[in-house]
C-alpha positions in Angstrom: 24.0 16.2 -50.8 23.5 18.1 -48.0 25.6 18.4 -45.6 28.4 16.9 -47.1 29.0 14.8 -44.4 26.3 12.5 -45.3 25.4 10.0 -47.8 23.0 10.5 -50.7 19.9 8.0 -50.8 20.0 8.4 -54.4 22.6 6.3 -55.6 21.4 3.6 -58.3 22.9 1.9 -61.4 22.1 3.5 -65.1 19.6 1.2 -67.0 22.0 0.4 -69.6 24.4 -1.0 -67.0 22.0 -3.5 -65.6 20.4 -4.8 -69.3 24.0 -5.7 -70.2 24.9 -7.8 -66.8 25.0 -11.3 -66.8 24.2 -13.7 -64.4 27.4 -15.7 -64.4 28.4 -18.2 -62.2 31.0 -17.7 -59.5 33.4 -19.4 -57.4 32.2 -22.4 -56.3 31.2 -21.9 -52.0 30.4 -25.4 -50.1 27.4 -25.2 -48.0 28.7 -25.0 -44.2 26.9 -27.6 -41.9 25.1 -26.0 -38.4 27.4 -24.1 -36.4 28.1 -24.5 -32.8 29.0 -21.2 -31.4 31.9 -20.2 -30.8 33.7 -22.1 -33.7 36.3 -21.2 -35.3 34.7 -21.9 -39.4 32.8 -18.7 -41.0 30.0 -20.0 -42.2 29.0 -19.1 -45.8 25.4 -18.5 -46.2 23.2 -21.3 -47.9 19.7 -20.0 -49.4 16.8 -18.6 -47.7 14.2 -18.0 -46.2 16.5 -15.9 -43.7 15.8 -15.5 -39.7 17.3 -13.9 -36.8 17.6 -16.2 -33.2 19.7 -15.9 -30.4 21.9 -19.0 -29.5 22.0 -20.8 -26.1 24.6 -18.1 -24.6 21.7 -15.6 -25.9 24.3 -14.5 -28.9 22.3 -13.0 -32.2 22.9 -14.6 -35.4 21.5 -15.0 -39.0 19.9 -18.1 -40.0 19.9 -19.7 -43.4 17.0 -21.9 -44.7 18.9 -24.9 -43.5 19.3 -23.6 -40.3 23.3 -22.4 -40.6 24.2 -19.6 -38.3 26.3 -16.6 -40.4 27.4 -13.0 -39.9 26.6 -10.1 -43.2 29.9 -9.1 -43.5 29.4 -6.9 -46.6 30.5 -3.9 -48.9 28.2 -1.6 -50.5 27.8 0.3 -53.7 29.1 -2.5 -55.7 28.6 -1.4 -59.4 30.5 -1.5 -62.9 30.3 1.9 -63.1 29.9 5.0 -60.6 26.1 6.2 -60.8 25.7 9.5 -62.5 29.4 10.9 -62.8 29.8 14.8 -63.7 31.1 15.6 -66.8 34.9 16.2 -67.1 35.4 13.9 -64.2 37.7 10.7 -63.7 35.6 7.8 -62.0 35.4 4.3 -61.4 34.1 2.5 -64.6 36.0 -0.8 -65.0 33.6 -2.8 -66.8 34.2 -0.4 -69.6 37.9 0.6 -68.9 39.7 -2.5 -67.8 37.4 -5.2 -68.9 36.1 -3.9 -72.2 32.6 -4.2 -72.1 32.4 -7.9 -70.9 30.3 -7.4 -67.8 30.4 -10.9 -66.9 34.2 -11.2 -66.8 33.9 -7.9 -64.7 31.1 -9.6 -62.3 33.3 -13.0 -61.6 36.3 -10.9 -60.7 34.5 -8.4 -58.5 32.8 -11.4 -56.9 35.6 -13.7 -56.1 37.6 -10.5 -55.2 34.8 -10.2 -52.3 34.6 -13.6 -51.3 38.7 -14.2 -51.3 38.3 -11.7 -48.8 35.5 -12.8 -46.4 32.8 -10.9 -47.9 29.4 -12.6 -48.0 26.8 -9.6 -48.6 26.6 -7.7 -51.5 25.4 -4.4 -49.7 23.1 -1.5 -51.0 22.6 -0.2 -54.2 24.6 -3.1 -55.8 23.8 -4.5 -59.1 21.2 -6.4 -59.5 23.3 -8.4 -62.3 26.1 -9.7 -60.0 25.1 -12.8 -59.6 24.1 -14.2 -56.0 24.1 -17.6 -54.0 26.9 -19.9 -53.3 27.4 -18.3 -50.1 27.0 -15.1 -51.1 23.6 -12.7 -50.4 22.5 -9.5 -50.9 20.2 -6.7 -49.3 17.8 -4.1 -51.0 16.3 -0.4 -50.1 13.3 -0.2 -51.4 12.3 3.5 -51.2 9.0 2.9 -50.3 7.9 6.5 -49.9 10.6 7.6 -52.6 13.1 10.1 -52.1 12.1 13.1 -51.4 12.9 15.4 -48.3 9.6 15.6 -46.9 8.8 12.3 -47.0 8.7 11.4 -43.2 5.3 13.3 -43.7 4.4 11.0 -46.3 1.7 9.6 -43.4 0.0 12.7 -43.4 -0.9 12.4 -47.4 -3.5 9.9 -49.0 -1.9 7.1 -50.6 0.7 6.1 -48.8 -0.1 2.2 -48.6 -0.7 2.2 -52.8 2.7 4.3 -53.3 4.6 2.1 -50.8 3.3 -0.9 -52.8 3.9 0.8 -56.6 7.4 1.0 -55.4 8.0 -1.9 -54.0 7.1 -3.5 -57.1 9.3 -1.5 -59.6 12.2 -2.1 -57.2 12.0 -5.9 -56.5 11.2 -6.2 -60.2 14.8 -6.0 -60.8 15.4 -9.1 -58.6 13.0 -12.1 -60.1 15.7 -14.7 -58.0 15.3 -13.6 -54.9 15.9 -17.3 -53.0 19.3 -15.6 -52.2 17.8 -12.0 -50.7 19.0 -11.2 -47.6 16.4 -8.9 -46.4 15.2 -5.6 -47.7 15.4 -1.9 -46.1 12.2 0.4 -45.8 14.6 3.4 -47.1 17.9 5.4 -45.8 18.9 7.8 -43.8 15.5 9.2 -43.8 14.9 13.3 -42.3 13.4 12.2 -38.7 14.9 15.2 -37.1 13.3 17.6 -39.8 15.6 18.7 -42.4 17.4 15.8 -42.4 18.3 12.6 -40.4 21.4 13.6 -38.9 21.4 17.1 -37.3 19.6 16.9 -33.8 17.5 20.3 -33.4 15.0 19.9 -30.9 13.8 23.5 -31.7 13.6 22.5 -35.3 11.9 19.5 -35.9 9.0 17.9 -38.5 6.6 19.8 -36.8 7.9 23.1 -38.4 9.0 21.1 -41.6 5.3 20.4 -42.1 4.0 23.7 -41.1 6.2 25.3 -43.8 4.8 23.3 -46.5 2.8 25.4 -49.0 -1.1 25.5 -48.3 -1.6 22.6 -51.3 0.1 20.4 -49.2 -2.2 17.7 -47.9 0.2 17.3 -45.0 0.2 21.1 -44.0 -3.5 20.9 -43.8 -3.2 17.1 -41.6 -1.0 18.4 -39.2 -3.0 22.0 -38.6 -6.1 19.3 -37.6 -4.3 17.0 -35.7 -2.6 20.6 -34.1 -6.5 21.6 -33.6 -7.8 18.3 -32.2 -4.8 18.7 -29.4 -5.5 22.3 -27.9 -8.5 23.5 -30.1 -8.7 27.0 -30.3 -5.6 29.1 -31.2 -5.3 31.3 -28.0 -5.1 27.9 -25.9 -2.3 26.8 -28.3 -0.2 30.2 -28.1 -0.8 29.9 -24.3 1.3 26.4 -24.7 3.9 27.8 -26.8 4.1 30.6 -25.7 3.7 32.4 -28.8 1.3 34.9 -30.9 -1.3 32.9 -32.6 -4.3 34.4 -33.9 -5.8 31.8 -36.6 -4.5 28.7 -37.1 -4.4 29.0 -40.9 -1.4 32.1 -40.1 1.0 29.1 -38.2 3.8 28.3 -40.0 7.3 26.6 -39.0 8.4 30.0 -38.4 6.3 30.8 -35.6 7.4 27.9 -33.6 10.9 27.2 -34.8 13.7 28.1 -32.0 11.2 28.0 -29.0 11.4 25.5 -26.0 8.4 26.3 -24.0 7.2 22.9 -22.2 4.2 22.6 -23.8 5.7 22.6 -27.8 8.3 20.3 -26.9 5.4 17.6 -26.6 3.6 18.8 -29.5 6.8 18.2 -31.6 7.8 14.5 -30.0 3.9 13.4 -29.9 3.9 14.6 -33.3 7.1 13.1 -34.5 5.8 9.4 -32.7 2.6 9.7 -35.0 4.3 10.0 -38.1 7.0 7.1 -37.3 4.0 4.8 -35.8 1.6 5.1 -39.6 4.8 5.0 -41.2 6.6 1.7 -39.9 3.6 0.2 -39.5 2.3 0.5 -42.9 5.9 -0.4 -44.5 5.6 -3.4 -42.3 2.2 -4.2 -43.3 3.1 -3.9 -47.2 6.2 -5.8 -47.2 4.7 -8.8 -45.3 2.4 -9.0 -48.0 4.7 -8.2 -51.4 7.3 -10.3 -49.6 6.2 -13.0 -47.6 8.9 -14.3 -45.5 11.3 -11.4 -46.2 13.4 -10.0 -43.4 13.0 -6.5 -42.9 16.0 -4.6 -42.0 14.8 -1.4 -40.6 15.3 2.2 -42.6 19.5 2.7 -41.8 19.1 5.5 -39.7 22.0 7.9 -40.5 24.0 7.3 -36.9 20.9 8.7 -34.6 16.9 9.1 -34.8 14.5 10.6 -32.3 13.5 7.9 -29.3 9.9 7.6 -30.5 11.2 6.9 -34.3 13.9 4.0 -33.3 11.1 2.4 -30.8 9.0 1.8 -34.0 11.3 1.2 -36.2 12.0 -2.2 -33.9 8.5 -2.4 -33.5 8.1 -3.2 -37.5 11.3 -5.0 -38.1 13.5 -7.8 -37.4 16.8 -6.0 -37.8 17.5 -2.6 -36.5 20.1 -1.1 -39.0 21.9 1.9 -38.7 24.7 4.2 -40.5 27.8 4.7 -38.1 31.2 6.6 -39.7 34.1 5.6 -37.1 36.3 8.6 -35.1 38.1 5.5 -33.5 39.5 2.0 -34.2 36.6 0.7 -31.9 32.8 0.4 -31.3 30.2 2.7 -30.0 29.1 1.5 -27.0 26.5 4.1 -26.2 25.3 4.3 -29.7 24.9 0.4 -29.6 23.4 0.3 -26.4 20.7 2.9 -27.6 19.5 1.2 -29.9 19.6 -2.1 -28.5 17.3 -0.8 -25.7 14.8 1.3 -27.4 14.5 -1.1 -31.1 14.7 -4.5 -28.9 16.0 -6.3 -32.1 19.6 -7.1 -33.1 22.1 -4.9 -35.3 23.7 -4.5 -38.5 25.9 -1.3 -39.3 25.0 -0.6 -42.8 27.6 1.9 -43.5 31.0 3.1 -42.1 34.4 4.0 -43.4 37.7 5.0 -43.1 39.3 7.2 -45.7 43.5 8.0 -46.4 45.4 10.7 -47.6 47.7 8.4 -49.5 45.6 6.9 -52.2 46.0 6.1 -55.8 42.8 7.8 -57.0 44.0 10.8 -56.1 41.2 11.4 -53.3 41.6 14.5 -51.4 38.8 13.7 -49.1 37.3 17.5 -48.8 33.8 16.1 -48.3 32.2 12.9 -47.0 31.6 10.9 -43.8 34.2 9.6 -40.9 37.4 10.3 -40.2 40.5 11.1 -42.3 44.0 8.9 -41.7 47.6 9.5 -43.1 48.5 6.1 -45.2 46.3 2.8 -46.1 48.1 0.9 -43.1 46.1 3.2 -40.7 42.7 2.5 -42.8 43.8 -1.4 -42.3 44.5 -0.7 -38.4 40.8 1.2 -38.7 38.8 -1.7 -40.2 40.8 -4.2 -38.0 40.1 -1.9 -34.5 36.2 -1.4 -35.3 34.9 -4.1 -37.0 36.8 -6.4 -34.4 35.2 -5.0 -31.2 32.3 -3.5 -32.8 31.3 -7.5 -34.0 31.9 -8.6 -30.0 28.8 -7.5 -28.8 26.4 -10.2 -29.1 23.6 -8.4 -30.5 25.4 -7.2 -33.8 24.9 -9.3 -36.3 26.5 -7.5 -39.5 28.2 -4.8 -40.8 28.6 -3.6 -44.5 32.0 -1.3 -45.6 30.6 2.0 -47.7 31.9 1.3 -50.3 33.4 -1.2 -53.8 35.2 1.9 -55.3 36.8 5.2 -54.8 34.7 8.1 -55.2 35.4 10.4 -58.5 38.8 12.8 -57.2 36.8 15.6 -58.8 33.5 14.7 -56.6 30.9 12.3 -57.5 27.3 13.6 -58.4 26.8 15.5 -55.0 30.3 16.7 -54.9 31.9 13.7 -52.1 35.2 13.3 -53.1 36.4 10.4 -51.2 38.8 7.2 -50.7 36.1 5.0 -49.1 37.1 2.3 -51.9 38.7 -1.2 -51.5 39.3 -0.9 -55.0 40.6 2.7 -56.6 39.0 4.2 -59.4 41.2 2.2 -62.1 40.1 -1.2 -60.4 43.9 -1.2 -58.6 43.0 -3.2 -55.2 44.1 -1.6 -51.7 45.8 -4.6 -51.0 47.1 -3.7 -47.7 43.6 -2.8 -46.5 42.1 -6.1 -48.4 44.8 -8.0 -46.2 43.0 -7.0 -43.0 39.7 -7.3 -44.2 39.9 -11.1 -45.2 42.3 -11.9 -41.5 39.4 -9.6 -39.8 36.2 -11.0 -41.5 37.4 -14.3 -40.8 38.1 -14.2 -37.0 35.4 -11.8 -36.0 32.9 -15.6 -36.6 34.6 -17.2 -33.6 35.0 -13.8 -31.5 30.9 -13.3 -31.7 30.5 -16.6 -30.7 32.5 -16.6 -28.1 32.1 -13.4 -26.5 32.0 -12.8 -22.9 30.1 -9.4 -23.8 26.7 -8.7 -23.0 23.9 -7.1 -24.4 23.5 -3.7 -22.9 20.9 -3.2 -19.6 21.3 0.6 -19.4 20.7 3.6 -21.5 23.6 5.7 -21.7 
């Protein structure tokens, strides 16, 4: 991965791992009545189809089938085995270690363990053979445009609509019940700011990404017309830049990339709007049809997009969902308040952490997201601080804990190296953690509902 600081899109589960799960039953959930808000119950979520409303003090909730209001309180990346681990390395694989092969016994325990603890999501890249439904549900990414680096220009190449659809299938194939589906993600943490989706460089953006592409490119070749149809001739263009041009087929990222004249600084946010418009538009378009019904949870943004990208990312969905690593024991107002105002639908943070020094994996926590604390008390005092304030703001509706198990002490397949786990890499629980997570997830029902928060009016 790169930067280190960021998560990977490309975690999965080996083949071999999902053949062998079972679909087992699990701890019996009673289906909650309607909730009033403000109630002091969590309610459990019964089966779909899933919806998003506002209550009569204008507070944002899920909605089951039967109409039972419920917060995704979830944890992600929960898998019998770490995805991918290096050779030589020690990582999580109890299904193997401490259950010896029976996947189902390791599925119950990893299930009640969540539930015991007020866990009703099963968050991304989870397996598919854990089974779902009495009152818990799960959420997808679907990769439509895959994973490469340069696929915010995917608009700009034929084919998008068939690839979005091709994968669509293969991923939802793995998922015939989906009655207990929460909703599905367009992707993660995709590059809107140009090399990635996390480093804000208004003097390097997707404009330049495209115009570095090799001449093969279908996108390099897109973006030099759409360039043309804007300022048609070269010299005009160089006279907005401020720049050298002579032809346009000599422009490349290079020639632009650092420069602030008034002129390219449109270019590039017109440009960048174009690209997010075709693209959430289509993925809306294509997942309405593959999955009538569906919610569609936006793309997690990785903490921050450009304005254009988050307006039409709310534009296609019902859920805005976004990646947000704590350096406090409380929310982000202004982060919250951005993308309340420009996506216009309610919230789910779809990954944050806190990590310890003390661990029993033997974490040293040289690379990965959010902040570092001394002991697991302070990790507990995190989860407690953020998830309690960050789930009193009436639009937030969710948030999912990155992740089911320490990361490998050696580094995982990118190198992250991490105690993000409520579990260590021997299955040993963080107990003291767990303790505020099941006192927390169960209060923060009652808190929504009866905030005296409201949603933000302002841009910060």
């Amino acid at each position: 991965m790169l930067p280190p600081a960021r998560r990977s899109a490309l975690l999965g589960l080996p083949l071999l791992i999902i053949s062998l799960m079972l679909c087992v039953p699990g701890p019996a959930r009673a289906q909650a009545g309607k909730a009033d808000a403000g109630t002091a119950t969590p309610k459990q979520p019964g089966p779909g189809p899933y919806s998003v409303k506002t209550d009569e003090r204008g507070v944002w909730w899920f909605h089951d089938g039967a109409g039972n209001r419920f917060l995704s309180m979830g944890v992600n990346n929960v898998t019998p085995a770490a995805w991918n681990p290096r050779p030589g390395t020690t990582y999580y694989n109890a299904a193997v270690r401490q259950f010896k092969g029976d996947m189902a016994a390791w599925a119950t325990a990893t299930r009640t363990l969540l539930q015991d603890h007020g866990f009703n999501t099963l968050g991304c890249w989870s397996a598919p053979g854990i089974p779902d439904g009495r009152g818990l549900v799960r959420t997808v990414v679907l990769y439509l445009v895959g994973h490469e680096m340069t696929r915010c220009l995917q608009p700009l190449r034929p084919g998008m609509e068939e690839m979005m659809r091709t994968n669509l299938r293969e991923m939802m194939a793995q998922y015939p019940d989906r009655g207990h589906i929460l909703g599905v993600y367009f992707d993660n943490e995709m590059p809107w700011f140009g090399r990635n989706g996390w480093d804000r460089n208004p003097g390097d953006t997707l404009l330049e990404t495209a115009l570095d592409l090799p001449d093969s490119d279908p996108a390099r070749g897109a973006t030099l017309k759409w360039l043309q149809e804007r300022h048609g001739t070269p010299a005009k263009a160089a006279a907005a830049w401020q720049v050298e041009l002579n032809t346009w087929e000599s422009l490349r990222g290079g020639t632009l990339r650092g420069r602030m004249a008034a002129g390219l600084v449109a270019d590039r946010t017109d440009f960048t709007a174009m690209l997010a418009d075709r693209f959430y538009t289509t993925a809306a378009k294509v997942v309405s049809a593959e999955l009538p019904g569906m919610l569609k949870l936006g793309s997690r943004f990785a903490g921050d997009a450009p304005d254009a990208v988050i307006r039409a990312a709310g534009a296609a969905s019902d859920v805005m969902s976004l990646n947000s690593y704590p350096m406090a024991y409380r929310s982000n107002p202004d982060q919250l308040a951005r993308f309340w105002l420009l996506g216009g639908k309610p919230i789910m943070i779809t990954e944050y952490s806190f990590r310890a020094r003390e661990n029993t994996s033997g974490n040293p926590n040289t690379r990965g997201a959010g902040m570092v604390v001394d002991t697991q008390a302070q990790r507990a005092e995190g989860y407690t601080g953020f998830v309690g304030d960050t789930m009193t703001w009436p639009m937030v509706i969710g948030m999912h804990w990155f992740e089911f198990a320490d990361q490998s002490p050696q580094g995982r397949f990118d190198g992250e190296d991490s105690n993000y786990g409520i579990v260590d890499v021997e299955n040993r629980p963080y107990t003291t953690l767990l303790t505020a997570m099941k006192a927390t997830n169960t209060a923060v029902f009652a808190a929504h509902g009866s905030t005296s928060r409201t949603t933000p009016t302002e841009m910060p």
